[in-house]
C-alpha positions, 0 to 999 in steps of 0.5 A: 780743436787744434792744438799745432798752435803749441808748437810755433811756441816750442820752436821758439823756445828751442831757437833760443837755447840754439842762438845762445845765451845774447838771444835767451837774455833778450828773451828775459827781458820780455813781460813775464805772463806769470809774474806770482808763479809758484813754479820754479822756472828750470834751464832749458838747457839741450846738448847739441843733438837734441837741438839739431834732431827735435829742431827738425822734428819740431817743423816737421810737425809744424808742417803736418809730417808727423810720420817723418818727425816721429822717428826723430822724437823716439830717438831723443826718448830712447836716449836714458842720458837726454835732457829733462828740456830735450825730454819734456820737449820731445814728449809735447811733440810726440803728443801732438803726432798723436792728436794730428792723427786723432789718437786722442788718448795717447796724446794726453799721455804724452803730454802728461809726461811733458808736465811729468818731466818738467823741463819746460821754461813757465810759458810752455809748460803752463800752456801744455797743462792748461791744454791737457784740461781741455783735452779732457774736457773734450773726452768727458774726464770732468773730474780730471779736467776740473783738477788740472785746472786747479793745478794750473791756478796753482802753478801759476799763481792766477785765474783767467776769464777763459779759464775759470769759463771752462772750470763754469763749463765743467761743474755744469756737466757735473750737475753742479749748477751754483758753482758754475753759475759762481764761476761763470759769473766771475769770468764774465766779470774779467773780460768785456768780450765773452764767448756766447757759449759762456752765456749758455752755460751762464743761462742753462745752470739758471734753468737747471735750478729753476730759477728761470727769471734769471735765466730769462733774463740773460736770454732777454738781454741776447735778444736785445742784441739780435732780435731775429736770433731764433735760438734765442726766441725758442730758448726763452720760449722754453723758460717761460713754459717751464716758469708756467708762463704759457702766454709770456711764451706765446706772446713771445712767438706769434710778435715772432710769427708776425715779424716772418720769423716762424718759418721752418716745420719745427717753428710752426709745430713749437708755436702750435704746441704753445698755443696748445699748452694755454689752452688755445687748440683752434689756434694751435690747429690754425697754426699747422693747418697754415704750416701743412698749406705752404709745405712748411710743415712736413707730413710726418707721424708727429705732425700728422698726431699733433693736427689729429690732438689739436683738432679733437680738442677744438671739437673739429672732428673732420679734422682729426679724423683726416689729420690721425687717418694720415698719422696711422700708416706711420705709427709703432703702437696701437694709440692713434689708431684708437683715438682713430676709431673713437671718433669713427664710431662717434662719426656713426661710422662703425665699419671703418671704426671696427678695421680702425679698433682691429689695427690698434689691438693688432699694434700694441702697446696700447694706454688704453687697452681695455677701452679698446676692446669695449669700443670695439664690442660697441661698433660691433654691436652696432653691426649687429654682430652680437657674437663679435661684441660679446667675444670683446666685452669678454676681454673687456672684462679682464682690465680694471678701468672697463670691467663694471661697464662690459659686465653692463654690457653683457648682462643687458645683451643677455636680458634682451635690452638694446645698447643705445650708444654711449656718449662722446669723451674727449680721448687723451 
């Protein structure tokens, strides 16, 4: 955002005083902006040094020469007799050398002094005050931004589509939701051309209430718009899922995927955990299966887990040994390595399930810990390896969700009977 536009506007205010009184009565006769301002407009009145030392700085600074305009300015300022006009006036151009050399911070304190000084004609001081709100805005200071909005409303006896928009936007960022859903609502209905980001906002604080038929319908009627705008398709995809309307969602994406709109990785892997979610993973497999086929989907530890869950899930157990197998070399923790070894034993491949059991442990952070070391003991023994699988059932004992069954364990070993391997469980 750029705020020079401020400064065509001062000059021209200035260009009056210097013209004399013919051009301000001119000016006069002009269509007053703020017809109900509450503001008592002063005379922008400057002695001739003024005129002529910010007059240059004025198009210094118009022409980014804010370094050669800046002496000019701190001399006005430095004059304890200048006027309240050649003051507030110098004090929107230093601020607006700051800005062009990102000091954002000084710059609304300069500003706030040109509001402070109070010499500037209605139009140009309304704008400074509107501008330090977005200034404020922009650096995160909402409750300050909301009250130099009220005090701008105030002064200036109205309201503004674009005004009450940007009070919508920081009540949104406040996590006050219904009153930015009032104020967005009433901007929408001051002007037949609003911004998208009004429409947002508009459907985001729905969504934050949870009242998502509302929200689908805004992102419904932008769609009526622009059906190919895939922003648009996601966001309403997300509504459903949070309304719990999985198949509203998925019905949504795959007419998408039909129509050749599903075509980057984040596309394939969103639709994949829709079909996910209603409870369809052979599509859901199918889905990534085809995204991994043309090189859209690109091999990542995410991709690679999500085919490995999918697949388990459609009982494809090929699949999901071959789809986590790529997932482990990229993991932080132990938990694939786990759902690795799980289905490396159950394959009735013990060997590669111990090394795969060995790597989960070894990584941590593990849900499923104790489990862990019971499989393992399990796989070893199936080696027979008995001192190992005892040693594991051991540790197995020290968790909760694992004790009655490494105890069994151990005692059948002890009494001669033979572990016959358990049976099959999905993992989580």
């Amino acid at each position: 955002m750029k705020l020079s536009k401020w400064i065509p506007a001062a000059i021209c205010a200035l260009g009056l005083v210097m013209a004399g009184g013919s051009a301000f009565a001119k000016d006069a006769k002009k269509a007053n902006d703020y017809p109900n301002a509450t503001r008592q407009e002063p005379k922008p009145d400057m002695s001739s040094g003024e005129q002529r030392d910010l007059g240059k700085a004025a198009d210094l600074v118009s022409d980014g020469k804010g370094e050669q305009a800046q002496p000019l300015v701190e001399k006005v300022l430095s004059n304890s007799r200048a006027s309240k006009y050649g003051s507030s006036f110098a004090h929107q151009l230093l601020g607006q050398i700051y800005y062009d050399q990102d000091k954002s911070s000084e710059a609304l304190a300069e500003y706030q002094k040109a509001i402070e000084s109070n010499g500037l004609p209605n139009a140009q001081h309304f704008s400074i005050l509107y501008n330090i709100a977005q200034l404020q805005l922009q650096d995160e200071k909402y409750q300050e931004a909301l009250a130099t909005l009220d005090q701008w409303e105030k002064l200036t006896g109205k309201q503004t589509a674009e005004e009450l928009a940007a009070k919508a936007n920081i009540y949104y960022r406040l996590d006050q939701f219904q009153p930015a859903i009032d104020t967005m609502k009433k901007a929408l209905s001051m002007t037949d051309k609003p911004s998208d980001s009004w429409t947002q906002i508009l459907m985001a604080s729905y969504f934050e209430l949870n009242q998502y038929d509302q929200a689908a319908q805004i992102v419904q009627e932008q769609l009526a718009k622009d059906p190919n705008n895939k922003k648009l398709l996601n966001q309403l995809g997300t509504i459903y899922i949070q309304a719990d309307k999985p198949q509203k969602a998925l019905d949504l994406m795959a007419d998408a995927k039909s129509k050749g709109l599903i075509s980057t990785s984040d596309d394939y892997l969103q639709l994949a955990k829709l079909y996910a979610s209603a409870d369809k993973p052979k599509d859901a497999a199918a889905t990534l299966k085809e995204g991994f086929s043309k090189n859209i989907v690109q091999p990542s530890f995410d991709s690679y887990k999500l085919l490995g869950d999918v697949c388990s899930q459609a009982e494809d157990d090929a699949c999901s040994l071959d789809a986590y197998g790529k997932a482990s070399p990229m993991a932080k923790d132990g938990n694939v390595d786990f759902q690795l070894g799980y289905l490396l034993f159950y394959s009735d491949k013990s060997k590669e399930a111990v090394d795969a059991l060995t790597r989960a442990i070894s990584r941590g952070s593990l849900r499923q810990e104790g489990e862990a070391y019971l499989l393992r003991g399990d796989a070893e023994n199936d080696l027979d390896q008995g001192a190992a699988a005892m040693a594991d059932w051991q540790k197995a004992l020290g968790y909760p969700s694992t004790k009655s069954m490494a105890e069994q364990r151990i005692k059948a070993v002890k009494g001669g009977v033979k572990i016959n391997r358990s049976t099959k469980k999905k993992t989580k």
